[in-house]
C-alpha positions as CSV (number, residue, x, y, z in Angstrom):
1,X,-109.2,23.6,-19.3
2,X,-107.4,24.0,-16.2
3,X,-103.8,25.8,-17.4
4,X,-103.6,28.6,-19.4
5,X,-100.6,31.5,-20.8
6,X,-101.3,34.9,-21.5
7,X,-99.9,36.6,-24.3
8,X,-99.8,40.7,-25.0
9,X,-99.0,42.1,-27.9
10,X,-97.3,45.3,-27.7
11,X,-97.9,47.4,-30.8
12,X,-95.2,50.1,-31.6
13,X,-95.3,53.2,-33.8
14,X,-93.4,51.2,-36.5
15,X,-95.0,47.5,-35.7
16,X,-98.7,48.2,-36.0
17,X,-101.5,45.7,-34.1
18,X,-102.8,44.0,-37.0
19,X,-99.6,43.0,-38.6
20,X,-98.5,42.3,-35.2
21,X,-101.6,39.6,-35.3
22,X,-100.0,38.2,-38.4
23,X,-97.1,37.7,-36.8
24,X,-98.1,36.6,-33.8
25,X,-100.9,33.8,-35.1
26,X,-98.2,32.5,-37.6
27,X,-95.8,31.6,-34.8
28,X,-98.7,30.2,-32.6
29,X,-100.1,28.0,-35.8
30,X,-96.4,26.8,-36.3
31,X,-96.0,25.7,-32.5
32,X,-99.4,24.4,-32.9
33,X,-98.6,21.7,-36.1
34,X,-95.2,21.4,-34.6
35,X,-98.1,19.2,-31.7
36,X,-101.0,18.1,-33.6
37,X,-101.6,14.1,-33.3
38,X,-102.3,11.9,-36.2
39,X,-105.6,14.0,-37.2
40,X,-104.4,16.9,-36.8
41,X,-105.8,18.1,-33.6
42,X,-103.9,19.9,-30.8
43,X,-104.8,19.7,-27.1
44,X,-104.6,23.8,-26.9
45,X,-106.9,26.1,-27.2
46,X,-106.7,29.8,-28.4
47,X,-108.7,32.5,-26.9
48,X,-109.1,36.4,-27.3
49,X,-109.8,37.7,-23.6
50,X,-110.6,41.5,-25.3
51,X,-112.5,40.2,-28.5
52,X,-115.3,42.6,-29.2
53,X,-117.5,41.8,-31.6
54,X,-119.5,44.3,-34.1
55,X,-121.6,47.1,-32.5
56,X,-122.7,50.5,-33.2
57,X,-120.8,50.8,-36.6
58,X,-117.4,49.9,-35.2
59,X,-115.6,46.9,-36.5
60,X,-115.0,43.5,-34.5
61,X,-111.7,43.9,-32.8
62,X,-109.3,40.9,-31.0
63,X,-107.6,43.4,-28.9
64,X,-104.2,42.9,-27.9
65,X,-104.3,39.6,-26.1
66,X,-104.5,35.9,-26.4
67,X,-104.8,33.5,-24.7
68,X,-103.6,29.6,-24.7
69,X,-105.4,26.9,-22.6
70,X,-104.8,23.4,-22.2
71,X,-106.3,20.8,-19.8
72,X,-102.9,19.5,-18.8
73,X,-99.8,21.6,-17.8
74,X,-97.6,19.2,-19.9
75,X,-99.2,20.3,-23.1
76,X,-98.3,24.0,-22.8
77,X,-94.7,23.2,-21.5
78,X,-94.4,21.0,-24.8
79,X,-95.2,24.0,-27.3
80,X,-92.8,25.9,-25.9
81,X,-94.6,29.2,-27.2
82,X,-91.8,31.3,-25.6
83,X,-89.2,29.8,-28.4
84,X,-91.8,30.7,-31.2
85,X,-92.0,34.0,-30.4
86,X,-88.4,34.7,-29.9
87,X,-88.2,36.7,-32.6
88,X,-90.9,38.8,-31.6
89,X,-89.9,39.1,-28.2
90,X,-89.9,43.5,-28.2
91,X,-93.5,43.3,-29.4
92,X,-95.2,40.6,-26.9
93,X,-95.3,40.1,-23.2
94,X,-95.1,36.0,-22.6
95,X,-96.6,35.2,-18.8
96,X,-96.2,32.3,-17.1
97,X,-98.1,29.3,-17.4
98,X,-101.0,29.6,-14.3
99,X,-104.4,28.0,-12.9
100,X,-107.4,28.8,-14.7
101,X,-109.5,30.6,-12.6
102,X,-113.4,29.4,-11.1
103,X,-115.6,31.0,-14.2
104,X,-119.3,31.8,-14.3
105,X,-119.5,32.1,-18.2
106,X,-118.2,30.1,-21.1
107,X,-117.7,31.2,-24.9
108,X,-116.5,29.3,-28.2
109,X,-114.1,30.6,-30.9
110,X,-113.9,29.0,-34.4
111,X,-113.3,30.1,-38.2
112,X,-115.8,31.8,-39.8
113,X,-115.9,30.8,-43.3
114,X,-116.6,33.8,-46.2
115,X,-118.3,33.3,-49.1
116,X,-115.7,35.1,-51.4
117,X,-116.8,37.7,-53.6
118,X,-119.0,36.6,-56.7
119,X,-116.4,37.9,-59.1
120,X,-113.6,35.6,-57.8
121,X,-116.4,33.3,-57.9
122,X,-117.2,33.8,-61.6
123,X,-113.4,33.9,-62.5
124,X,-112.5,30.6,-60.8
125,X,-115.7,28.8,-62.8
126,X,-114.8,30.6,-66.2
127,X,-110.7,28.8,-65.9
128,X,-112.3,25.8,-64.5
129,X,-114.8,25.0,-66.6
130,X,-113.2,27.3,-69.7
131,X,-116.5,29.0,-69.6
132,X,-117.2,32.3,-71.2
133,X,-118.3,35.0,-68.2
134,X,-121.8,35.1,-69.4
135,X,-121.7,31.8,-69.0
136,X,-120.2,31.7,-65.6
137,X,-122.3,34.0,-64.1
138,X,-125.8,32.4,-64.9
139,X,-124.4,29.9,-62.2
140,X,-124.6,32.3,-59.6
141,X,-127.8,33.8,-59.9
142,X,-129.6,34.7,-56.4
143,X,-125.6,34.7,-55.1
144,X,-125.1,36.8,-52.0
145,X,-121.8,38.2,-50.3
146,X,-121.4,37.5,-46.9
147,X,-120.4,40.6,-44.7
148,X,-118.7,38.5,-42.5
149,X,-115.4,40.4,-43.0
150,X,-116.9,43.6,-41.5
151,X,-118.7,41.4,-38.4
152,X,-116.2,39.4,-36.7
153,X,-112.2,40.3,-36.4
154,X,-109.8,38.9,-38.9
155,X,-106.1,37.9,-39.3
156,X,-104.6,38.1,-42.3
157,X,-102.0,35.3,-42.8
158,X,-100.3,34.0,-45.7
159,X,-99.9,30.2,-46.4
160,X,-97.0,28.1,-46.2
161,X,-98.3,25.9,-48.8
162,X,-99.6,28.2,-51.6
163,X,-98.6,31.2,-50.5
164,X,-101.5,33.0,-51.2
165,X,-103.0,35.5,-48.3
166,X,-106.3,34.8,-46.2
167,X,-108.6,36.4,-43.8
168,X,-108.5,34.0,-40.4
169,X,-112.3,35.3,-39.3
170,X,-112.7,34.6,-35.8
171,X,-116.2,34.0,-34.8
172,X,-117.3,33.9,-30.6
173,X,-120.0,31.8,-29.5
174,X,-121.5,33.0,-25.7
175,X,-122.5,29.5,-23.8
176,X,-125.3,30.3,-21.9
177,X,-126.3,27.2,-20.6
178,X,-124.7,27.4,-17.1
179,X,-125.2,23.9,-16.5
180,X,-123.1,23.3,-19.6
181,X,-120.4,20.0,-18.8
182,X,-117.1,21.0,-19.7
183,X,-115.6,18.2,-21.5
184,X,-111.7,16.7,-20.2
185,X,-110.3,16.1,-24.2
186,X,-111.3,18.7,-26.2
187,X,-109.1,19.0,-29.3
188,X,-108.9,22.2,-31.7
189,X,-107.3,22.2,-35.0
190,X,-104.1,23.8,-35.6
191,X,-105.2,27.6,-34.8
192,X,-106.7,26.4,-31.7
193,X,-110.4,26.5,-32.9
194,X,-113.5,24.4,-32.3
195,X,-116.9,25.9,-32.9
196,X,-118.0,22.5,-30.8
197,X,-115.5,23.6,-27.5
198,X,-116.1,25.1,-24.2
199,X,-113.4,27.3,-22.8
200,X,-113.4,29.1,-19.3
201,X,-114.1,32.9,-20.0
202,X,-112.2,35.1,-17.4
């Protein structure tokens, strides 16, 4: 990755930080299929600079900055992310595109996937398989709830498609392999994740 764009969000007293997030990842994920190739992959990355993950009791937390990286230049100028968030513009502070910086460290951000909640488990099997719920839940015996909502931060976005809201969970990944080869065409689907991709931490 050798460009990148910062991005602040600017909570308000009316506009709070996690709906802000909502906003914010919606427009990025639109920009981001408005790019993808034939496999849906985009050349751009997404970052959190001020991610902090679960500690002491306190809840993971993006902060109030992202990040968007791209080996070439070209590829940021094509999305355009300054027309996306037009609307937004008096809750986010849009830099310009600059050099990515020497780094000493390396991280990986990608969806974490939950396991759901073994009622909405046992519900989906009973009007799949027009089961009763005793019946239903003898499927799911030994079944344990991830707490992965409560580990890593989350967006909630709604989708285009079904319009059903869902928790984004954004996992990081620390590289500490320093030797670690950075490789030129990484592609990330259309959030800007890839558990598999290196990006520059600064």
């Amino acid at each position: 990755m050798k460009h990148y764009i910062d991005i602040t969000l600017l909570p308000s007293d009316d506009i709070g930080i996690h709906f802000l997030w909502s906003k914010v990842m919606m427009q990025v994920h639109l920009a981001l299929v408005e790019i993808q190739d034939d496999t849906k992959q985009v050349p751009v990355a997404t970052s959190f600079p001020e991610y902090r993950e679960y500690m002491n009791n306190k809840p993971g937390f993006l902060g109030q900055k992202l990040r968007l990286m791209a080996l070439d230049r070209a590829d940021l100028v094509r999305l355009d992310i300054i027309k996306w968030l037009r609307r937004l513009s008096d809750y986010v502070h849009v830099k310009e595109i600059a050099l990515v910086p020497e780094a000493d460290s390396y991280e990986s951000f990608s969806r974490e996937n939950t396991k759901g909640s073994l009622e909405k488990h046992i519900r989906r099997r009973m009007k799949r398989h027009e089961e009763t719920y005793e019946q239903a839940l003898s499927n799911y015996e030994g079944y344990e709830q991830d707490d992965v909502k409560s580990r890593v931060p989350f967006i909630k976005l709604k989708s285009l498609t079904s319009g059903n809201e869902f928790c984004l969970n954004i996992d990081r990944k620390r590289v500490v392999d320093n030797t670690v080869e950075l490789q030129d065409h990484q592609r990330f689907n259309t959030y800007g994740l890839n558990r598999t991709a290196i990006l520059p931490k600064f």
